[in-house]
N, CA, C and O of each residue as an XYZ file, in Angstrom:
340
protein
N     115.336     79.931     67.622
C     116.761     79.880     67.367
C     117.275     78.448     67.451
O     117.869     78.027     66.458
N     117.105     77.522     68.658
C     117.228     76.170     68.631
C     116.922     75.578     67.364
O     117.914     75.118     66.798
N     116.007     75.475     66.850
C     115.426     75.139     65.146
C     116.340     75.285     64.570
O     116.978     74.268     64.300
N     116.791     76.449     64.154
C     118.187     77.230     63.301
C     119.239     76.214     63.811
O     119.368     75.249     63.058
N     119.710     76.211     64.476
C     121.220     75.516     64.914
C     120.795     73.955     64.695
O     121.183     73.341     63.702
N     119.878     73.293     65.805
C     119.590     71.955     65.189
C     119.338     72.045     63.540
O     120.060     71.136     63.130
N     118.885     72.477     62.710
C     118.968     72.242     60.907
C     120.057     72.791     60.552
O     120.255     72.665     59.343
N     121.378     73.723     61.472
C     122.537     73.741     60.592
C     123.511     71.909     61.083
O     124.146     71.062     60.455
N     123.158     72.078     62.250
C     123.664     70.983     62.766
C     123.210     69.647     61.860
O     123.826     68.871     61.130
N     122.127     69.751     62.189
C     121.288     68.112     60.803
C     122.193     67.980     59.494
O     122.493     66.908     58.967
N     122.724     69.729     58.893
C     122.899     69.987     57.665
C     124.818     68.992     57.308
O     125.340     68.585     56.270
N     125.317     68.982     58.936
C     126.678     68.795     58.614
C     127.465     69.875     59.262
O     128.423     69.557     59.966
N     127.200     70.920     59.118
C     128.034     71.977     59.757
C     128.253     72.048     61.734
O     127.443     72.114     62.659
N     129.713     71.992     61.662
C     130.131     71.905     63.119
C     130.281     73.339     63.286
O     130.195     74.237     62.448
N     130.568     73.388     64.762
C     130.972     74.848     65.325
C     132.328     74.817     65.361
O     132.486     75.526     66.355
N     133.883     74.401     64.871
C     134.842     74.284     64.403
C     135.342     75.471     62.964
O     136.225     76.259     62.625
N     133.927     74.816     62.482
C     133.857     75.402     61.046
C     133.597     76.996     60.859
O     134.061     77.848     60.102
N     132.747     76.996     61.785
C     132.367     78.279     61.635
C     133.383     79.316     62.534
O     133.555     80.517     62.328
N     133.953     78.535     63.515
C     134.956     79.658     63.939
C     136.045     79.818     63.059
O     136.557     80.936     62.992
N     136.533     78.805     62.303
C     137.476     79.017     61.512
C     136.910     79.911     60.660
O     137.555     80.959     60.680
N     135.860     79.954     59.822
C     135.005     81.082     59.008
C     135.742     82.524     59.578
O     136.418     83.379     59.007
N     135.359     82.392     60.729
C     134.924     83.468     61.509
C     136.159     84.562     61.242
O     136.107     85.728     60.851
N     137.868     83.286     61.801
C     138.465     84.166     61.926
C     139.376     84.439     60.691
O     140.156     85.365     60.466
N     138.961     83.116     59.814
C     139.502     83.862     58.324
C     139.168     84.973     57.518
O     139.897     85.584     56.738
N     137.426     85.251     57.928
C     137.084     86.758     57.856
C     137.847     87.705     58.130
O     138.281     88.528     57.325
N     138.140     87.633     59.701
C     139.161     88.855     60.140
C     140.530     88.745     59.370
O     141.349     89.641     59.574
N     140.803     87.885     58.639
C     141.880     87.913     58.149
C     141.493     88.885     56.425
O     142.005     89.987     56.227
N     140.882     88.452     55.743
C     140.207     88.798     54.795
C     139.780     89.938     54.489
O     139.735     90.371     53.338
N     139.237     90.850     56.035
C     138.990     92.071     55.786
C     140.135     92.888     56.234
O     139.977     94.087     56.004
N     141.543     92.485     56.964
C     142.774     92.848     56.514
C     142.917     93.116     55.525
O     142.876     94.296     55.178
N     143.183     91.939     54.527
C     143.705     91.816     53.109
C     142.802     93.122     52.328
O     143.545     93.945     51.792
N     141.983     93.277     52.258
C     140.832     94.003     51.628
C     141.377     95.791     52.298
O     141.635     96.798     51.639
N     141.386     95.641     53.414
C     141.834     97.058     53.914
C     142.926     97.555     53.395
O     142.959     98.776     53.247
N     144.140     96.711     52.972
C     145.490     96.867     53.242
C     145.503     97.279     51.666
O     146.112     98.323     51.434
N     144.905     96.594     50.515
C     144.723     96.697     49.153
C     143.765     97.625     49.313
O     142.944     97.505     48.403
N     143.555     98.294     49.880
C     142.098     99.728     49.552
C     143.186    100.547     49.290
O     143.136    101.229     48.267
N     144.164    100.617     50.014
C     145.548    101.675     50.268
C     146.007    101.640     48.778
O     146.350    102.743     48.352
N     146.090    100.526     47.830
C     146.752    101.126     47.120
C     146.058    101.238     45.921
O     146.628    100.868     44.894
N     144.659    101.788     45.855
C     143.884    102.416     44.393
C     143.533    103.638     44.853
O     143.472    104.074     46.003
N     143.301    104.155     43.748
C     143.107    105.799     43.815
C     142.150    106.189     44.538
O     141.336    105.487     45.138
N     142.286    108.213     44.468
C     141.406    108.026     45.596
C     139.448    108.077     45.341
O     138.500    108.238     46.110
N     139.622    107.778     43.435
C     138.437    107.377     43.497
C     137.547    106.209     43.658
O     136.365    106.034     43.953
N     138.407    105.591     43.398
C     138.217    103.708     43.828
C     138.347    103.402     45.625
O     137.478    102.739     46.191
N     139.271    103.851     46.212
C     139.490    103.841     47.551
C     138.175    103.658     48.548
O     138.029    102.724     49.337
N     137.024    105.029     48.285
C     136.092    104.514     48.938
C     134.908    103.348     49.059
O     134.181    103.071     50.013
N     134.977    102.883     47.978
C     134.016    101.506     47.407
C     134.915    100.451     48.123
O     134.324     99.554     48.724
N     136.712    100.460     48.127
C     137.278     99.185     48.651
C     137.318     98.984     50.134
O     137.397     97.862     50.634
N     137.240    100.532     51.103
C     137.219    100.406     51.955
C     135.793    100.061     52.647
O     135.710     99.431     53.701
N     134.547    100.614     51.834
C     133.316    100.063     52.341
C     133.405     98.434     52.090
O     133.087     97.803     53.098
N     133.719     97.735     51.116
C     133.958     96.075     50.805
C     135.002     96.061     51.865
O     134.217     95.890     52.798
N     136.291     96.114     52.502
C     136.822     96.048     53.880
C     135.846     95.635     55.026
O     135.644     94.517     55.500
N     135.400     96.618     55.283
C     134.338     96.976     56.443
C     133.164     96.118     56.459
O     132.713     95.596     57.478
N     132.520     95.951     54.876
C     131.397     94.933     55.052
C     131.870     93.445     55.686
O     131.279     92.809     56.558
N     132.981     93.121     55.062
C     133.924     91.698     55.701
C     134.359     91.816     56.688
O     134.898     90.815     57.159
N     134.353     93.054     57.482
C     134.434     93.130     58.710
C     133.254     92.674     59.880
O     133.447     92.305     61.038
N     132.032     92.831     59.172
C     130.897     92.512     59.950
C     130.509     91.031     60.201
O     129.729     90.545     61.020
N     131.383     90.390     59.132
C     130.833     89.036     59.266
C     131.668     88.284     60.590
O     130.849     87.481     61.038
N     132.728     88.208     61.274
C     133.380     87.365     62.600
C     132.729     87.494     63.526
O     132.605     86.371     64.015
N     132.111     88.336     64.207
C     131.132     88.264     65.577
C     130.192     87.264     64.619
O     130.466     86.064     64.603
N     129.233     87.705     63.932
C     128.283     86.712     63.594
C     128.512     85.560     63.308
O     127.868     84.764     63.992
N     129.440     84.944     62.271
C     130.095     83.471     62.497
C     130.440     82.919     63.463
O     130.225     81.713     63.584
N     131.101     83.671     64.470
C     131.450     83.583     65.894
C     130.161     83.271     67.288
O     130.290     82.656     68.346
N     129.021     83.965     66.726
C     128.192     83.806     67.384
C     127.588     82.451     67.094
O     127.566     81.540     67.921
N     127.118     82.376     65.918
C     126.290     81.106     65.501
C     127.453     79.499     65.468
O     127.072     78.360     65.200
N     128.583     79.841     65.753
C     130.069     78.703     66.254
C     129.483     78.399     67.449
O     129.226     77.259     67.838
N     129.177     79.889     68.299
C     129.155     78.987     69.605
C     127.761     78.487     69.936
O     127.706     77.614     70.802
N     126.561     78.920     69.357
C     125.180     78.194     69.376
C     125.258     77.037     69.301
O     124.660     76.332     70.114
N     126.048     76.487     68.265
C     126.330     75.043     67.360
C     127.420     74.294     68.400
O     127.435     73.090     68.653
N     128.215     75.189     68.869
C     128.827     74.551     70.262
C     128.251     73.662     71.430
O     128.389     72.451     71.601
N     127.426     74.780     72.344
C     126.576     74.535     72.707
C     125.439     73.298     72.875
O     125.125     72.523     73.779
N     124.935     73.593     71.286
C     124.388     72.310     70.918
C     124.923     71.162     70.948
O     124.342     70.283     71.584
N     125.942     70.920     70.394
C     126.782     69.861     70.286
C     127.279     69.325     71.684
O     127.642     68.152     71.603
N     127.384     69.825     72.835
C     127.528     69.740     74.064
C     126.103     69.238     74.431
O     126.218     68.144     74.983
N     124.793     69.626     74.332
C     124.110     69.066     74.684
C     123.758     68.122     74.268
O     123.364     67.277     75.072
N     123.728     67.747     72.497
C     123.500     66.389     72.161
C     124.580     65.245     73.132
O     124.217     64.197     73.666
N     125.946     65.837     73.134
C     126.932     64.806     73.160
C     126.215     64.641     74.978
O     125.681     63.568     75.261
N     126.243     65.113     75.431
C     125.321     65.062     77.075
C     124.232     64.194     77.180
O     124.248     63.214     77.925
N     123.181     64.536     76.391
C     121.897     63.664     75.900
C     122.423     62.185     75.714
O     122.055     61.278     76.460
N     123.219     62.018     74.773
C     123.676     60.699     74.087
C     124.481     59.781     75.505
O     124.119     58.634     75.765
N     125.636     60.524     76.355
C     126.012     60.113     77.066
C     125.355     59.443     78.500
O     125.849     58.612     79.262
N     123.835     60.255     78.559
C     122.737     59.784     79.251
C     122.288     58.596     78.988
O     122.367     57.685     79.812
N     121.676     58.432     77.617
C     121.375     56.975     77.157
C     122.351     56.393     77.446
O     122.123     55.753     78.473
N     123.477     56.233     77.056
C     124.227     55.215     76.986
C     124.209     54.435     78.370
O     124.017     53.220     78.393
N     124.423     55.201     79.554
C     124.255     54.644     80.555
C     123.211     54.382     81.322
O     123.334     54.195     82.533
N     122.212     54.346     80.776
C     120.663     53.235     80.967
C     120.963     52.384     80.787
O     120.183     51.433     80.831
């Protein structure tokens, strides 16, 4: 898992980013729920499963935010070590 986060980390991506991800998801699978309400009721169940799938994604963005957190705490720790050698 360390691997994973150090190469998103290498890649550019902060843990900032991904919480914002996270909670624009929850916003997103609002929007998606709230518009399921108004198609029929044969369309209804396909919009509310697309709801729900965008529902799954904020814990997981949320999770891998705070890995990258984490990390970033320990580099910035590491770095602050050297410096004072």
């Amino acid at each position: 898992m360390d691997v994973l986060i150090s190469g998103l980390h290498a890649l550019g991506l902060r843990s900032w980013q991904l919480q914002i991800a996270s909670l624009s998801s929850v916003g997103l699978c609002i929007v998606l729920w709230i518009r399921a309400k108004t198609f029929d009721e044969a369309e209804r169940g396909n919009a509310e499963r697309r709801a729900l799938f965008a529902g799954l994604w904020p814990p997981t963005l949320w999770g891998i935010g705070q890995s990258l957190e984490v990390h970033e705490q320990r580099t910035r720790g590491a770095k602050l070590l050297r410096s004072r050698r």
